[in-house]
C-alpha beads as a LAMMPS data file, in Angstrom:
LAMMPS data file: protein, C-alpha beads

139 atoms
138 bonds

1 atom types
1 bond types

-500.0 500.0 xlo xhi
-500.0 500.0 ylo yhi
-500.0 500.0 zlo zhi

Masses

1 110.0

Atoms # bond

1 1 1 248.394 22.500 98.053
2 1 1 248.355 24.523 101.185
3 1 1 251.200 25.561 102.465
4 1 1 250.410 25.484 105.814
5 1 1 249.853 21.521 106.019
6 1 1 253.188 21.294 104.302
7 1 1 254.589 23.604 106.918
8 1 1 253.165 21.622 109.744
9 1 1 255.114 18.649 108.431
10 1 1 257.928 20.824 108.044
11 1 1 257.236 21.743 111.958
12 1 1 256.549 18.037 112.666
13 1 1 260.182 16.831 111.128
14 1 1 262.100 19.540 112.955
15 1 1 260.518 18.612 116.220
16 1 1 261.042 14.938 115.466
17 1 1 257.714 13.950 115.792
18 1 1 257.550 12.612 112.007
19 1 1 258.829 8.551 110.312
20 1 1 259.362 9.412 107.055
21 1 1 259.115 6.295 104.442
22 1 1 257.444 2.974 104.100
23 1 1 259.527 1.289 106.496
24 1 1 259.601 3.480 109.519
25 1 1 255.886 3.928 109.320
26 1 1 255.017 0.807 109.327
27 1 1 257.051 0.381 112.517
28 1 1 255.729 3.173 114.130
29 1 1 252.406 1.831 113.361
30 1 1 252.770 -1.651 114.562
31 1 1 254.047 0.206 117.692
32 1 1 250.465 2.136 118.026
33 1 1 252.212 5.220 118.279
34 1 1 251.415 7.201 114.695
35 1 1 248.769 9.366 115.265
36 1 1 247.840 10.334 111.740
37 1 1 249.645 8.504 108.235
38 1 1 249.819 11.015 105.504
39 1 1 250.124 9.889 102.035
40 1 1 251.264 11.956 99.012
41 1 1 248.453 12.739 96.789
42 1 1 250.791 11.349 93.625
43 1 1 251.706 8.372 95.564
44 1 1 251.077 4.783 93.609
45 1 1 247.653 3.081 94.753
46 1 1 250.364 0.207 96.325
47 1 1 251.437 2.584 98.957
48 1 1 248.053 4.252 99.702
49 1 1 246.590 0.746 100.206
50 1 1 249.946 0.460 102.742
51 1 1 248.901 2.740 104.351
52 1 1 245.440 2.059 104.885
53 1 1 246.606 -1.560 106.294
54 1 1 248.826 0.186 108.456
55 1 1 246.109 1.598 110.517
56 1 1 243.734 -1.156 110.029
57 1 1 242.145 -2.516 112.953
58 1 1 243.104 1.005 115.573
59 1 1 241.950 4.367 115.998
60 1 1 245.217 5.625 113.941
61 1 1 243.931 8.038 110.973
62 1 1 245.224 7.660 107.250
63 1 1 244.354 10.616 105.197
64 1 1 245.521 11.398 101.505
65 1 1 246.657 15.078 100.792
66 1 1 246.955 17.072 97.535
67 1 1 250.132 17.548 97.417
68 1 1 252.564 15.849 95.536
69 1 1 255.804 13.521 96.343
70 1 1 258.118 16.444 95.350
71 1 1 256.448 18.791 97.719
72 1 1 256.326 16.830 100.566
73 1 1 260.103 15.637 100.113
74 1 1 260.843 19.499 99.648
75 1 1 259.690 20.180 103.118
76 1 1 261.336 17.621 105.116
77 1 1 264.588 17.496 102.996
78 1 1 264.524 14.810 100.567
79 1 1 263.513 14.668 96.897
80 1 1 260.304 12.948 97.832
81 1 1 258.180 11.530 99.964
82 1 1 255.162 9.295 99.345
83 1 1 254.223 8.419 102.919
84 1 1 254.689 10.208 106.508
85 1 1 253.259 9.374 109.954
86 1 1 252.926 12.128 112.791
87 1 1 253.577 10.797 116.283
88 1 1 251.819 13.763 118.317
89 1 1 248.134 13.808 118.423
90 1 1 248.287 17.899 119.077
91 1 1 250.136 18.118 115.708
92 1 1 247.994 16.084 114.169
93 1 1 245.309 17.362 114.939
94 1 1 246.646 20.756 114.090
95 1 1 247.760 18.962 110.523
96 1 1 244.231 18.172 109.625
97 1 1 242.581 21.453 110.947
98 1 1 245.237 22.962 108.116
99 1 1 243.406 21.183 105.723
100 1 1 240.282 23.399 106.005
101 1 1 237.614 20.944 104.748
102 1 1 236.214 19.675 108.175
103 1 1 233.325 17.732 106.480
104 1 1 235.743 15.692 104.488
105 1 1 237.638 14.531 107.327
106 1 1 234.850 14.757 109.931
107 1 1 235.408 11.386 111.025
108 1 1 239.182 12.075 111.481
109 1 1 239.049 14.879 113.447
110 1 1 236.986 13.466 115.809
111 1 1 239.056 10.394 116.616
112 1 1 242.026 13.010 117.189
113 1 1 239.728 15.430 118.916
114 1 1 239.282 13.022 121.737
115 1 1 242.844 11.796 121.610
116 1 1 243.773 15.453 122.479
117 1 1 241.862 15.233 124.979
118 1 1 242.938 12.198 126.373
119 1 1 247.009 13.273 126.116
120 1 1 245.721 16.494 127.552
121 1 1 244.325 15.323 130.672
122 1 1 247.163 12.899 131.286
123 1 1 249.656 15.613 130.742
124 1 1 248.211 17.962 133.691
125 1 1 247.655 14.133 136.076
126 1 1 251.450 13.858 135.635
127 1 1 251.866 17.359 136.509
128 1 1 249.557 16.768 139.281
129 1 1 252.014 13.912 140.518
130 1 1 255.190 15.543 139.998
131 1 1 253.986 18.394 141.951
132 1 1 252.882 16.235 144.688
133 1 1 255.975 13.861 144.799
134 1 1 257.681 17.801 145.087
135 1 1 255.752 19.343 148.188
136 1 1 253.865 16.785 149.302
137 1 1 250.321 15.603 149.563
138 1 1 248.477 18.739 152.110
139 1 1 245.296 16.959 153.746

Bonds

1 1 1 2
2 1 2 3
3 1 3 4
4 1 4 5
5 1 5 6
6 1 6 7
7 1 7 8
8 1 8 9
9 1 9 10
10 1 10 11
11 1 11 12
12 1 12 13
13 1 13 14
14 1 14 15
15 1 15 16
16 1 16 17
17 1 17 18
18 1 18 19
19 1 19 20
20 1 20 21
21 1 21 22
22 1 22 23
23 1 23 24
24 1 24 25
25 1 25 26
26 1 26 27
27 1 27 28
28 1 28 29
29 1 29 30
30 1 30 31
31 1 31 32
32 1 32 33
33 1 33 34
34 1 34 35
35 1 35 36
36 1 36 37
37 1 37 38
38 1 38 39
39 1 39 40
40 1 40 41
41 1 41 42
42 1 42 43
43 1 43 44
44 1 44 45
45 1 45 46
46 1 46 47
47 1 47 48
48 1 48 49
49 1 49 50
50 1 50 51
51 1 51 52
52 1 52 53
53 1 53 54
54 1 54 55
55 1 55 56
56 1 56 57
57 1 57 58
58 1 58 59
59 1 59 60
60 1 60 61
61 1 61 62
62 1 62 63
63 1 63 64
64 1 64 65
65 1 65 66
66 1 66 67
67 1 67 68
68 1 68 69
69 1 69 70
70 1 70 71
71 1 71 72
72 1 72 73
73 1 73 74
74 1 74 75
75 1 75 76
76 1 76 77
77 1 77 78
78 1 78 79
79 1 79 80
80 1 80 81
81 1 81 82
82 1 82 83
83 1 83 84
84 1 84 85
85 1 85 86
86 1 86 87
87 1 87 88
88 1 88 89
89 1 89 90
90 1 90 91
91 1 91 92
92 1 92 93
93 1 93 94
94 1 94 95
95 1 95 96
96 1 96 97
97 1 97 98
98 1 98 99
99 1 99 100
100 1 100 101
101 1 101 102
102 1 102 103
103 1 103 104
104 1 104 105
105 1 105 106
106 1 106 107
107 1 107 108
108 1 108 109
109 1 109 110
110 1 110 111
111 1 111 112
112 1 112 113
113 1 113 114
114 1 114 115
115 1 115 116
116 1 116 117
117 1 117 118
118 1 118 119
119 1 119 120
120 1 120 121
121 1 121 122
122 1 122 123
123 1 123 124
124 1 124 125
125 1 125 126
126 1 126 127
127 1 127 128
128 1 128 129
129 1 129 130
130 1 130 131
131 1 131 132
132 1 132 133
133 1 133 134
134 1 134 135
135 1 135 136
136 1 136 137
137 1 137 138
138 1 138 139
C-alpha cells in the first residue's frame, strides 16, 4: 500500500476531518457530510456492502483501498480499522489523487472534482461577504 494515502488519513485524523468505525460513519453519512468512505482492503464483504449502502442514493464516494485493517488502524492510532469517512472534499480529493490509478476511480474523482469546486467558490463568496460586511459595499 502507498504510504502516502495512509498518510493522508493520518493528516485527515489529526485535522479532525475523519469518523473512524461503523457507527460514526454511518452518522456522518446520514448527515450528507462524508465526502469519501474508505474501506480496508481486508475488511469482511458485510462491512464493504455497509459501506456501499451508506452512500447509496448521494453523490458521497465509497472506494476500497489495498491496505489492510492493521495499517489503517496503525495510522490513526488504533489496532485496526475496517472503515473511515473523510469529511473535507479537498482531502478527499487529495486521498484519491494518492492513489495514482485515475482510470480506476475516474468516476470518483470527478464527483469530488466538482465538489472542490463547489466548496471553493463558496469559500471566496463568504470571503466576499465578510469583507463587505467589514468596509462596506463601494458603488
Amino acid at each position: 500500500m502507498d504510504s502516502k494515502v495512509l498518510n493522508y488519513l493520518a493528516l485527515a485524523k489529526k485535522g479532525r476531518l475523519v469518523e473512524l468505525g461503523e457507527e460514526p460513519v454511518g452518522a456522518v453519512a446520514r448527515a450528507l457530510k462524508a465526502h469519501l468512505i474508505i474501506v480496508a482492503g481486508d475488511a469482511s464483504d458485510h462491512t464493504w456492502r455497509r459501506a456501499k449502502s451508506f452512500a447509496a442514493g448521494t453523490d458521497q464516494q465509497c472506494i476500497r483501498l489495498d491496505c489492510t485493517k492493521e495499517e489503517m488502524g496503525f495510522v490513526v492510532g488504533r489496532q485496526s480499522l475496517a472503515i473511515a469517512a473523510i469529511t473535507d472534499v479537498q482531502l478527499a480529493l487529495a486521498l484519491v489523487n494518492g492513489l495514482g490509478q485515475p482510470e480506476k476511480y475516474k468516476a470518483c474523482l470527478e464527483v469530488l472534482n466538482e465538489k472542490a469546486v463547489k466548496a471553493k467558490k463558496r469559500q471566496a463568496e463568504a470571503k466576499a461577504h465578510q469583507k463587505n460586511i467589514r468596509k462596506g459595499k463601494k458603488k
